[in-house]
N, C-alpha and C positions, 0 to 999 in steps of 0.2 A: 504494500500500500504506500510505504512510503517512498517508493520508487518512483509510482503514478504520480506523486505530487513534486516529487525533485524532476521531474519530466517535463510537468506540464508548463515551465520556464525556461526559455530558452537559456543557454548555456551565457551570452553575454549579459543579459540579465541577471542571472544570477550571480558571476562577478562584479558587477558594479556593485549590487546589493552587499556581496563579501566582503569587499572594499570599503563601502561604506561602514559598516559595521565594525571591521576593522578601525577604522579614524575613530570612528566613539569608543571603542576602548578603549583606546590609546590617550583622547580625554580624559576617559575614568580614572586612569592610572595602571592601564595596562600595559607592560612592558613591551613596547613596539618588538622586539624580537620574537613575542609569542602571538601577537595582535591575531595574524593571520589564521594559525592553529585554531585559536579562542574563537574567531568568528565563526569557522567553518565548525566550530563545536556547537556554538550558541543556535547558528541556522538549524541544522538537523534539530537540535533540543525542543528548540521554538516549533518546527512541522510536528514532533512526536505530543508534543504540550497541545497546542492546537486539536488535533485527532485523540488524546486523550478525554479530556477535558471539554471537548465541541468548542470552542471559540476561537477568534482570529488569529491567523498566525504573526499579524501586526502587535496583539494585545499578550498574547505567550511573550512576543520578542523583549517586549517593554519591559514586562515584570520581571522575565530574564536577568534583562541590562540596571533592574531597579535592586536586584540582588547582589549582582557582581559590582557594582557601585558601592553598596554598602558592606559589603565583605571588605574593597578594598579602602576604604574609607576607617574602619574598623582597626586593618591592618599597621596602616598609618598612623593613627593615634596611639598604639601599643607602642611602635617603634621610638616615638616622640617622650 
């Protein structure tokens, strides 16, 4: 299933999207060296959330990026 929906986007679409995704991590405070990895983890996680759950794979991505935000935010502060 989750095949059908990594399909149903074309392939350069989906890069920009990873790309993008990419850059906001890397706001968050994710270590550009892993941005990439993280994205391409975040996406899949976001389709699997979405199809768990019934809702958008917009609204999965967010709450996603709304944890990994505060994880590394978290993170920070301990080091501090």
């Amino acid at each position: 299933m989750f095949r059908f929906l990594r399909s149903a986007f074309p392939d350069s679409i989906k890069l920009v999207e990873l790309a993008e995704i990419s850059k906001l991590l890397i706001t968050l405070g994710c270590p550009p060296e892993k941005s990439g990895e993280m994205a391409a983890q975040l996406d899949k996680r976001a389709q699997q959330l979405a199809l768990e759950k019934n809702r958008s794979y917009e609204a999965a991505l967010a709450h996603l990026l709304k944890l990994m935000s505060q994880g590394w935010a978290a993170q920070q502060q301990q080091q501090q």
